[in-house]
C-alpha positions as CSV (number, residue, x, y, z in Angstrom):
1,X,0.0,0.0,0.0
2,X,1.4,3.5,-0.8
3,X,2.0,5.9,1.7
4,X,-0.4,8.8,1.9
5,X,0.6,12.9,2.7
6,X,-1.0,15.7,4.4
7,X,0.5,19.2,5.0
8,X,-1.2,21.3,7.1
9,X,-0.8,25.1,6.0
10,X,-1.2,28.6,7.7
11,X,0.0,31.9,7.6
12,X,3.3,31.8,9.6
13,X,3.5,27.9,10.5
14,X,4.7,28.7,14.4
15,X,0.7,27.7,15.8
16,X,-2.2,26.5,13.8
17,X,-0.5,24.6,11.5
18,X,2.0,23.0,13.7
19,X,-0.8,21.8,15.8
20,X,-2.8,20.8,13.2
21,X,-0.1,18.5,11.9
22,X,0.5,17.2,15.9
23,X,-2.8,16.4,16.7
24,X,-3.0,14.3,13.3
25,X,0.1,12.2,14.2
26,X,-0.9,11.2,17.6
27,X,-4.0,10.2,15.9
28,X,-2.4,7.9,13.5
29,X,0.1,6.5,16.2
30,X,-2.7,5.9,18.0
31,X,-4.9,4.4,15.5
32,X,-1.8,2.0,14.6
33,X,-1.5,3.9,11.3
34,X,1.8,5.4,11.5
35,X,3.1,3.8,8.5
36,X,0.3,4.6,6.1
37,X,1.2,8.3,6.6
38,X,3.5,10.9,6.6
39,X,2.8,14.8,7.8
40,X,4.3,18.1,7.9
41,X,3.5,22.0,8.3
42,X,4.3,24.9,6.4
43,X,3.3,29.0,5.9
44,X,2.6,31.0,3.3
45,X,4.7,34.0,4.5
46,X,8.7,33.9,5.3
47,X,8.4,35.9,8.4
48,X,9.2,33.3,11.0
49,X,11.6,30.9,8.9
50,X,13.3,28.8,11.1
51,X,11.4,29.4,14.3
52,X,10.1,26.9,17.0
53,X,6.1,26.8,17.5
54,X,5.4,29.5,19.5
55,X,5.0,28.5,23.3
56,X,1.4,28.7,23.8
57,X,0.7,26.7,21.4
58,X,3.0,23.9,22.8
59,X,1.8,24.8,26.3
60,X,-1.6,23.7,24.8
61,X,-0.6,20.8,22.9
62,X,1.4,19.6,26.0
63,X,-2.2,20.0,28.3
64,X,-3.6,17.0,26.5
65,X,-0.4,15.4,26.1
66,X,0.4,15.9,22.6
67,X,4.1,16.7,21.5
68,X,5.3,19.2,19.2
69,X,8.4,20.0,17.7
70,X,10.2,21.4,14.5
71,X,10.8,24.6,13.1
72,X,9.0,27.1,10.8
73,X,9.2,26.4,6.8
74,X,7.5,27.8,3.7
């Protein structure tokens, strides 16, 4: 079975779509589906290139015990 691919897109890819894209791999872990799919973020804007996700949206990921990592891309 091929692989399948989501990227989850917003403006400056430090919040919405970082979380976006962690939420939907702890679903998949926990669904067993891990190997079926691969996910990343991005922006549309270059403003934050290279930046972690901003703190309050890890602080909220991290409240339902949901990791998040990487840094900002376009």
């Amino acid at each position: 079975m091929a692989r399948k691919s989501v990227l989850f897109v917003c403006l400056g890819n430090i919040c919405r779509s970082p979380i976006a894209e962690a939420i939907f791999i702890q679903e998949i872990k926990e669904r067993g589906m891990s190997k079926e799919w691969d996910a990343d973020s991005a922006g549309t804007a270059d403003f934050n290139l290279g930046m972690s996700p901003d703190d309050h949206a890890v602080a909220t990921l991290r409240s339902h015990g949901i990791e998040c990592g990487g840094s900002a891309r376009q």
